[in-house]
Every structure is written in C-alpha cells, then in structure tokens.
SEGUVEX-264629 format. One record per atom (N, C-alpha, C, O): x, y, z; residue in one letter; residue number from 1. Coordinates in steps of 0.001 Angstrom, whole numbers, plus 500000, padded with zeros to 6 digits. Layout:
NODE / px / py / pz / type / seq
NODE / X / Y / Z / A / NUM
...
***
This chain:
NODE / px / py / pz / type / seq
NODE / 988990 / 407686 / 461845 / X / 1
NODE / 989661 / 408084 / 460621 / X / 1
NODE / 989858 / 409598 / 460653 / X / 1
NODE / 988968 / 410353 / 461044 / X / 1
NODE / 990956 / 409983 / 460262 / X / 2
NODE / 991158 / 411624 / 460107 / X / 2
NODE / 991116 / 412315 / 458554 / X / 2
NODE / 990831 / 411704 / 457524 / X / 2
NODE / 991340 / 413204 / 458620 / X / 3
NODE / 991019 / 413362 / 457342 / X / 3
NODE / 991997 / 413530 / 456371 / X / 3
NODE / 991748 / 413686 / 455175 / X / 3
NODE / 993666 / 413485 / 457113 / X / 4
NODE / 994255 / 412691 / 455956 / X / 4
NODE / 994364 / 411548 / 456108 / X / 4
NODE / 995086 / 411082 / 455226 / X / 4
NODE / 993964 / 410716 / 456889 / X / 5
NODE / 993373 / 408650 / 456248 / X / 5
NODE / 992711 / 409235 / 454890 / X / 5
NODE / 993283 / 409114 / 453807 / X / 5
NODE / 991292 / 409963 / 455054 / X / 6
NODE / 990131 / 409543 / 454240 / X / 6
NODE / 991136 / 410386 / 452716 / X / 6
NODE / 991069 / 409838 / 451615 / X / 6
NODE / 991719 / 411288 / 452841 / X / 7
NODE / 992523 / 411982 / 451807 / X / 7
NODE / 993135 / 410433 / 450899 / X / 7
NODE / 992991 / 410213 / 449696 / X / 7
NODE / 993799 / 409568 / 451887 / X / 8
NODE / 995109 / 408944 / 450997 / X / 8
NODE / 994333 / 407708 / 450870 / X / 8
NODE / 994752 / 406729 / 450253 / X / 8
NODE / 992806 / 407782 / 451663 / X / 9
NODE / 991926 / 406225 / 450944 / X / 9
NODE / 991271 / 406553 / 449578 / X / 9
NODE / 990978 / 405669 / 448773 / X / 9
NODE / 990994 / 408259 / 449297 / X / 10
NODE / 990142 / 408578 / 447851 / X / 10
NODE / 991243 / 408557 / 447242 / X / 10
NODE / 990937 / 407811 / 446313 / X / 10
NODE / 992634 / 408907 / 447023 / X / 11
NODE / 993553 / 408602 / 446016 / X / 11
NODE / 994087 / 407386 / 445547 / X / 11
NODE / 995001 / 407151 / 444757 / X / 11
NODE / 993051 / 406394 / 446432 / X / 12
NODE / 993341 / 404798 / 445557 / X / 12
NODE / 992678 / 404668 / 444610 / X / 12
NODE / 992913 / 403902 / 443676 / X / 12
NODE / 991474 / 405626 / 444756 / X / 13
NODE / 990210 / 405406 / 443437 / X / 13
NODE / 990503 / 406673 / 442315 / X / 13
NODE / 991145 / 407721 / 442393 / X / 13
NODE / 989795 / 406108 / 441367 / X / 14
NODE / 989569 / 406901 / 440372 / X / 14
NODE / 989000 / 408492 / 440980 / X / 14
NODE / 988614 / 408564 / 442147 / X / 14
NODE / 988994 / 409711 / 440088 / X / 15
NODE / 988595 / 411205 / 440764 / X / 15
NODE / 987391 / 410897 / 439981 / X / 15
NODE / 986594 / 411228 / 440858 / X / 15
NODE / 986622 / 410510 / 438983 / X / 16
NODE / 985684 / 410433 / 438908 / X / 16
NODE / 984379 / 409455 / 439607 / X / 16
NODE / 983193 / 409449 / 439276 / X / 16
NODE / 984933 / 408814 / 440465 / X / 17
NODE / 984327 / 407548 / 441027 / X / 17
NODE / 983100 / 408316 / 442017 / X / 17
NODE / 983368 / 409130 / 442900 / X / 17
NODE / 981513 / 407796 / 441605 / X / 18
NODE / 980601 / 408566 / 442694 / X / 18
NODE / 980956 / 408196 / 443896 / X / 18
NODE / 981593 / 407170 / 444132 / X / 18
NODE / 980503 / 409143 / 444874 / X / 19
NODE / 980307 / 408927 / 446576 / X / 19
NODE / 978865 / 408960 / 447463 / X / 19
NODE / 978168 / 409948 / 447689 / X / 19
NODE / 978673 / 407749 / 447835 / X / 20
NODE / 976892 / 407512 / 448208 / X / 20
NODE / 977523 / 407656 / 449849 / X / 20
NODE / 978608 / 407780 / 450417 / X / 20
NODE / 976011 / 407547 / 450182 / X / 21
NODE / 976210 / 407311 / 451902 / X / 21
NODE / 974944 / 405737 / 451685 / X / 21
NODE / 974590 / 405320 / 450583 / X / 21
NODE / 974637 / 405333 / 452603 / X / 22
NODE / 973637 / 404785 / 452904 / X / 22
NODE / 972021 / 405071 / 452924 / X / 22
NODE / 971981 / 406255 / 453256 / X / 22
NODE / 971139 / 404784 / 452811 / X / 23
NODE / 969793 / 405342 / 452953 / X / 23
NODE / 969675 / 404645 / 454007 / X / 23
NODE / 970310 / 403839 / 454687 / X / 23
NODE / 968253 / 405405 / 453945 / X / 24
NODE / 967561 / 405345 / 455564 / X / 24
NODE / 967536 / 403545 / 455659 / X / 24
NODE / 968265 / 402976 / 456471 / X / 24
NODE / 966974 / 403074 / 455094 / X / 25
NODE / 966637 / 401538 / 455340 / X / 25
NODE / 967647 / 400627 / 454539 / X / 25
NODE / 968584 / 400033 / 455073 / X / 25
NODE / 967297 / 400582 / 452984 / X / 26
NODE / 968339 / 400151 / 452237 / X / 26
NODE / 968429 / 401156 / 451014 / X / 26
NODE / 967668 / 402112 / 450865 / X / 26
NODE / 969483 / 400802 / 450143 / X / 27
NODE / 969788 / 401487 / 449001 / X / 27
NODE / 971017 / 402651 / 449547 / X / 27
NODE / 971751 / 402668 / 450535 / X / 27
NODE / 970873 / 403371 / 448646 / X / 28
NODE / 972206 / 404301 / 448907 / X / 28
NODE / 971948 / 405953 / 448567 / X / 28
NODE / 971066 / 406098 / 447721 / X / 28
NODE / 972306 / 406716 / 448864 / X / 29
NODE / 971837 / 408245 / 448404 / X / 29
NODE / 973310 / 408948 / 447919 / X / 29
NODE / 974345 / 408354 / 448222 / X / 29
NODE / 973376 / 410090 / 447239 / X / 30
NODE / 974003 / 410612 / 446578 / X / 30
NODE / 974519 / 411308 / 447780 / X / 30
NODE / 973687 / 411446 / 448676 / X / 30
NODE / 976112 / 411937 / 448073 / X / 31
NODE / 976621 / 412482 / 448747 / X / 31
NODE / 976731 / 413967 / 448137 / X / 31
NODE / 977367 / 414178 / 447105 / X / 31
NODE / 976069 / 414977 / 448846 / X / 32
NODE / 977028 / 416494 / 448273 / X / 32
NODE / 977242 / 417612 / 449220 / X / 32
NODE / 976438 / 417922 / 450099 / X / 32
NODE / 978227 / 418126 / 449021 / X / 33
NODE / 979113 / 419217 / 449548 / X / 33
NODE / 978323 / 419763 / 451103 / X / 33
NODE / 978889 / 419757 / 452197 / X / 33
NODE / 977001 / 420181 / 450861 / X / 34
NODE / 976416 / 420865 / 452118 / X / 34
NODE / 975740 / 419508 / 452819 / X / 34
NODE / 974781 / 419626 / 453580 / X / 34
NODE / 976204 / 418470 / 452563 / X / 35
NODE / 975622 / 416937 / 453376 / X / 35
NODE / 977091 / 417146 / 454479 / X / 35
NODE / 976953 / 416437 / 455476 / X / 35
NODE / 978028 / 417717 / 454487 / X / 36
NODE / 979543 / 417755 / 455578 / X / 36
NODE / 979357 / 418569 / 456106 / X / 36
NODE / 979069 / 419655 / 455602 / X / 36
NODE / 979457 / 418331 / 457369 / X / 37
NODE / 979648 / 419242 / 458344 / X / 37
NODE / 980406 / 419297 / 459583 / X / 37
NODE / 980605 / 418169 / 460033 / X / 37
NODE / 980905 / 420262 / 460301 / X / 38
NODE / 981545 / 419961 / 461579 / X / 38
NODE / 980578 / 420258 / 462784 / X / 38
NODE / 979902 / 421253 / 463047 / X / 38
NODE / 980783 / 418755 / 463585 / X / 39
NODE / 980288 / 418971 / 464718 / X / 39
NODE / 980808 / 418502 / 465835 / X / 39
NODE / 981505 / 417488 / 465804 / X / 39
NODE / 980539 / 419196 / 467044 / X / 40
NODE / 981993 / 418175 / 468427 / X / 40
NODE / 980809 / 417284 / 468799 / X / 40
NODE / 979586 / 417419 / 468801 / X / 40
NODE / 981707 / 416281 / 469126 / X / 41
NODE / 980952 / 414623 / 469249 / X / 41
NODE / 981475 / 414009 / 470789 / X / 41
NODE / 982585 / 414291 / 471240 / X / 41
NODE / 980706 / 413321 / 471350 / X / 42
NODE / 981683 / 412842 / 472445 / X / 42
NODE / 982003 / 411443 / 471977 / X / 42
NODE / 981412 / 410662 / 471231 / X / 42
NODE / 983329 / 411369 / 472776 / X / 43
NODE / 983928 / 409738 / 472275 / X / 43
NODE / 983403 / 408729 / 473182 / X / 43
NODE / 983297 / 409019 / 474374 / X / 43
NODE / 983067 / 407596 / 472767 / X / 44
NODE / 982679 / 406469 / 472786 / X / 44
NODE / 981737 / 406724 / 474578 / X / 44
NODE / 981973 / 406612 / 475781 / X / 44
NODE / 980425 / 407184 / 473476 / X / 45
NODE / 979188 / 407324 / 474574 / X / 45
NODE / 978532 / 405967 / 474515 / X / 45
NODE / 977979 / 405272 / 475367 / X / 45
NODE / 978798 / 405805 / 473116 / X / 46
NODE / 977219 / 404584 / 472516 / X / 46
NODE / 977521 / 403582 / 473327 / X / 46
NODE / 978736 / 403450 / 473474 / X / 46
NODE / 976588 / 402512 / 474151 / X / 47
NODE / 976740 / 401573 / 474893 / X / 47
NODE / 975532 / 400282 / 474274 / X / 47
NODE / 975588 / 399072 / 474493 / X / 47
NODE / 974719 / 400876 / 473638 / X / 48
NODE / 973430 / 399732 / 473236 / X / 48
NODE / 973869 / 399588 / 471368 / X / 48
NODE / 974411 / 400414 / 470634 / X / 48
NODE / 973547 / 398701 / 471182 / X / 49
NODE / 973457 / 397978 / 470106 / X / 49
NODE / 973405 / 398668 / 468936 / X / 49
NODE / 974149 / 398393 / 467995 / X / 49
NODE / 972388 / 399763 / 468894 / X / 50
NODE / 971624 / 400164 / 467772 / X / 50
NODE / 972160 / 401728 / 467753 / X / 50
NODE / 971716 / 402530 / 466931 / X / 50
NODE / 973448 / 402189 / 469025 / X / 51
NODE / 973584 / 404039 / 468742 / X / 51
NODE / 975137 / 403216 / 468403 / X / 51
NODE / 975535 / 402057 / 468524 / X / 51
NODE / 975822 / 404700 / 467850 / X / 52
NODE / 976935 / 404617 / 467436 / X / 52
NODE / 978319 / 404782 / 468181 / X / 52
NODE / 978320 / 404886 / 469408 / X / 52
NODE / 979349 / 404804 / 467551 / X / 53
NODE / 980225 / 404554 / 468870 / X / 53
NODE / 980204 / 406003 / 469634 / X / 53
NODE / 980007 / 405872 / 470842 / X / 53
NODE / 980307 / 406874 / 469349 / X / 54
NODE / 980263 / 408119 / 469581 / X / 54
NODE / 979140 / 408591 / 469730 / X / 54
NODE / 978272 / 407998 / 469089 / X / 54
NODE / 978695 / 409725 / 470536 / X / 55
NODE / 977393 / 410627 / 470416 / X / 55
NODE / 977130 / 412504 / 470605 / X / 55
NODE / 977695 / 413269 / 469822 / X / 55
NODE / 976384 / 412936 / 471526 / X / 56
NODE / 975934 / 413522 / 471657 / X / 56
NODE / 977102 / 414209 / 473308 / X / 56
NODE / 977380 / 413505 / 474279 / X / 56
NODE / 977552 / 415732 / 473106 / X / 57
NODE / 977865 / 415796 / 474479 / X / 57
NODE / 976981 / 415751 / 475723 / X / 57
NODE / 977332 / 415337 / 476828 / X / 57
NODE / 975986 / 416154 / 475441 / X / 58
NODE / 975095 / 415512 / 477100 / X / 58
NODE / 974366 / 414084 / 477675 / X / 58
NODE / 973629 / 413804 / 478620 / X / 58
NODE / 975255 / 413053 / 476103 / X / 59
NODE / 974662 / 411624 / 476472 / X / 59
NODE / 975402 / 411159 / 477924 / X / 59
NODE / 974578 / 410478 / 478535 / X / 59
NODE / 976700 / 411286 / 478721 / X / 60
NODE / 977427 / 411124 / 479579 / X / 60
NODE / 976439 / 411233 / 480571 / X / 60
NODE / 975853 / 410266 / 481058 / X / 60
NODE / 976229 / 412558 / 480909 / X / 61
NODE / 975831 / 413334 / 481958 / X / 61
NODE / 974402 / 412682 / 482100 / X / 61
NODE / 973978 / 412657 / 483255 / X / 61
NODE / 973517 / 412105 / 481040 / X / 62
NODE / 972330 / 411627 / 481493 / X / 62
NODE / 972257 / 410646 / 481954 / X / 62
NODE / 971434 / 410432 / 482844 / X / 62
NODE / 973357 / 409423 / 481365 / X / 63
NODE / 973488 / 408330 / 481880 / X / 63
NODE / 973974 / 408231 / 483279 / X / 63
NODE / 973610 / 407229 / 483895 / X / 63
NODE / 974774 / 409138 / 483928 / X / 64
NODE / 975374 / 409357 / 485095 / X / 64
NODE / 976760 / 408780 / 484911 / X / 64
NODE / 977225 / 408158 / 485866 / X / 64
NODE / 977529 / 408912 / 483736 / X / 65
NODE / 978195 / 408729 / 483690 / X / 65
NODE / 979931 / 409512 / 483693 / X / 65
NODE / 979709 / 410722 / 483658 / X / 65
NODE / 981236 / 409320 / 483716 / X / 66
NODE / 982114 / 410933 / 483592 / X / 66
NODE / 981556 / 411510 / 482539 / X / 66
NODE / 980709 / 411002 / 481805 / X / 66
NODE / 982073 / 412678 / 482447 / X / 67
NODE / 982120 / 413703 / 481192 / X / 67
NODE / 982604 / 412838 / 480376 / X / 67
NODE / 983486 / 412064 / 480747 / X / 67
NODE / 982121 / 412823 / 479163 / X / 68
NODE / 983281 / 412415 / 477708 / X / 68
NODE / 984030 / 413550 / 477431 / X / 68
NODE / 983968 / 414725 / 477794 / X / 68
NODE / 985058 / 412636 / 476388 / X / 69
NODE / 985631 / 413529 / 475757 / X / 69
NODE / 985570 / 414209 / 474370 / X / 69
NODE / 985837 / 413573 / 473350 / X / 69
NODE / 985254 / 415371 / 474352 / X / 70
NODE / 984372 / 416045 / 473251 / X / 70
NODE / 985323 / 416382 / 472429 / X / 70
NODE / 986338 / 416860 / 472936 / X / 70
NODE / 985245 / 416200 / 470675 / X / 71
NODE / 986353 / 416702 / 469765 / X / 71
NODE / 985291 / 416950 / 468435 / X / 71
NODE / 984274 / 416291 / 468219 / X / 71
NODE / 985632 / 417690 / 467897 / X / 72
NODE / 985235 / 418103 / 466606 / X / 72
NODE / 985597 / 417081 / 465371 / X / 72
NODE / 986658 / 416490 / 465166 / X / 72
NODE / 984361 / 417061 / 464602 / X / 73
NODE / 984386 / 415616 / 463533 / X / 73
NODE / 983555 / 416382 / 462591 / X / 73
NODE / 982615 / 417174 / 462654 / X / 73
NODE / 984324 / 415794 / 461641 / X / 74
NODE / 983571 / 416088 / 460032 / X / 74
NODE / 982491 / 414696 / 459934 / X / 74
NODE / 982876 / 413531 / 459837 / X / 74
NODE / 981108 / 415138 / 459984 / X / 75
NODE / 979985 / 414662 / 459597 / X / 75
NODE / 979546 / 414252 / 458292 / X / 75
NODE / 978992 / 415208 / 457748 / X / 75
NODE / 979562 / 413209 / 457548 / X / 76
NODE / 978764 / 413112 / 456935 / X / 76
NODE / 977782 / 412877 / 456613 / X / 76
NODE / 977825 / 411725 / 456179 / X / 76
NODE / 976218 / 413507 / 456486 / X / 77
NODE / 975072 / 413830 / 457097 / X / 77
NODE / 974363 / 413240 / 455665 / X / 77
NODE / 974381 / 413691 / 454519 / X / 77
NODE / 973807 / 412171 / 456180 / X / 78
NODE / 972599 / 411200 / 454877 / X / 78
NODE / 971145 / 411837 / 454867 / X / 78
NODE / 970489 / 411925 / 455905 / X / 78
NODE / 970829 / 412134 / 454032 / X / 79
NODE / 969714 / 412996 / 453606 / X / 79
NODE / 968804 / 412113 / 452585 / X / 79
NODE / 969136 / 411850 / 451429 / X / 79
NODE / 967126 / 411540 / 453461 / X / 80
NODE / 966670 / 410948 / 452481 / X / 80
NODE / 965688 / 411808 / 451835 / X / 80
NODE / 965233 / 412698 / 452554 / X / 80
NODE / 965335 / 411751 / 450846 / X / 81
NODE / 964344 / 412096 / 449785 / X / 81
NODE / 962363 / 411841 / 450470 / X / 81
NODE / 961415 / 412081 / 449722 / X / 81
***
C-alpha cells in the first residue's frame, strides 16, 4: 500500500473515526503520531510462517541469499503498555 492508497482508504471513513493497531497478543492499542516512522525495509525477505513479508536489510545476506531490495516504508510501530 502507498500512501496515497492509505490517503483515499481514510476518506471512506468518517475524520473522526479512532485508529488502533493490534496489541501484543490480543486486543488493540491506540495509534499516535510518534508510533510512524520511516524506515528502509527489504522486500519480501520473510520465508517462515511467523516473520513478515518484508524485513530487515541484512536478513538476505544471513540467509545466503541475493541482496534484497531495500525501499523506505512508513512504519506503523505498536507500542504495548
């Protein structure tokens, strides 16, 4: 998703409508401003079940795998209590 997708998916909702992320296990946590961040990500490192599609730039290189390809992504970073 880029960030005009996520632009023209919040203008289906209401401007007052809250924004959660997920919690650590279950339930949901409150989203705010210093929870975003930019960070470069490599594309589609994750290979096991439980990591994500994307990761870390030196996940490639440990696996022995090519270089990925590294791009900058807006994070949204879940913060539990």
């Amino acid at each position: 998703m880029t960030v005009s997708e996520l632009i023209e998916t919040l203008r289906a909702h209401p401007g007052d409508l809250r924004v959660v992320v997920n919690g650590y296990e279950e339930g949901y946590d409150d989203l705010s401003p210093n929870q975003i961040s930019l960070v470069p990500i490599a594309l589609n490192t994750g290979v096991e079940d439980y990591e994500g599609q994307h990761g870390y730039d030196w996940e490639s290189a440990a696996r022995g795998r090519e270089p990925a390809t590294i791009v900058d992504a807006l994070v949204l970073n879940r913060v539990s209590h």
